[in-house]
C-alpha positions, 0 to 999 in steps of 0.5 A, spaced: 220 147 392 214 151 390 216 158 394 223 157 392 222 157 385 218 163 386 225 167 391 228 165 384 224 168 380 223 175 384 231 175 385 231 174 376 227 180 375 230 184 380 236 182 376 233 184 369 230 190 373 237 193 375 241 191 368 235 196 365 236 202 369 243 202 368 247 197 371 247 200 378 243 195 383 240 199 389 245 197 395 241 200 402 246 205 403 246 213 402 251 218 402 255 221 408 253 228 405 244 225 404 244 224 411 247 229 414 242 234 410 236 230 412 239 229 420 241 237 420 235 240 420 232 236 427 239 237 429 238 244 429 230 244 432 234 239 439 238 244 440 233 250 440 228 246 444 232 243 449 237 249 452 242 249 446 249 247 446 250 247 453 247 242 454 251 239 450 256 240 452 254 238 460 252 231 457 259 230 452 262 231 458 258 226 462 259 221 459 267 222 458 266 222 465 263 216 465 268 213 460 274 215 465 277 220 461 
């Protein structure tokens, strides 16, 4: 009982902390757009470091071979 007074009282002050910053409690998500800007630039590295968009295509369509398309 004495931990699950305490996940109470973490969840309460969670609660009270979210009220306090404007109502908006934080859901573990981003934005499309905030992942594709972090995502892009290492994007761009791989496709200078492993032969461009070629390769990328040879693979693409690897797999659409492989799926039976």
């Amino acid at each position: 009982m004495v931990q699950t007074s305490g996940w109470t009282a973490l969840r309460a002050q969670g609660r009270r902390a979210a009220a306090a910053s404007g109502g908006r409690q934080p859901s573990g998500t981003r934005h499309p757009l905030v992942a594709v800007a972090m995502v892009l630039p290492l994007a761009c590295v791989l496709v200078v470091v492993f032969g461009g968009w070629e390769a990328v295509m040879t693979q693409a369509s690897s797999v659409v071979g492989m799926l039976g398309r």
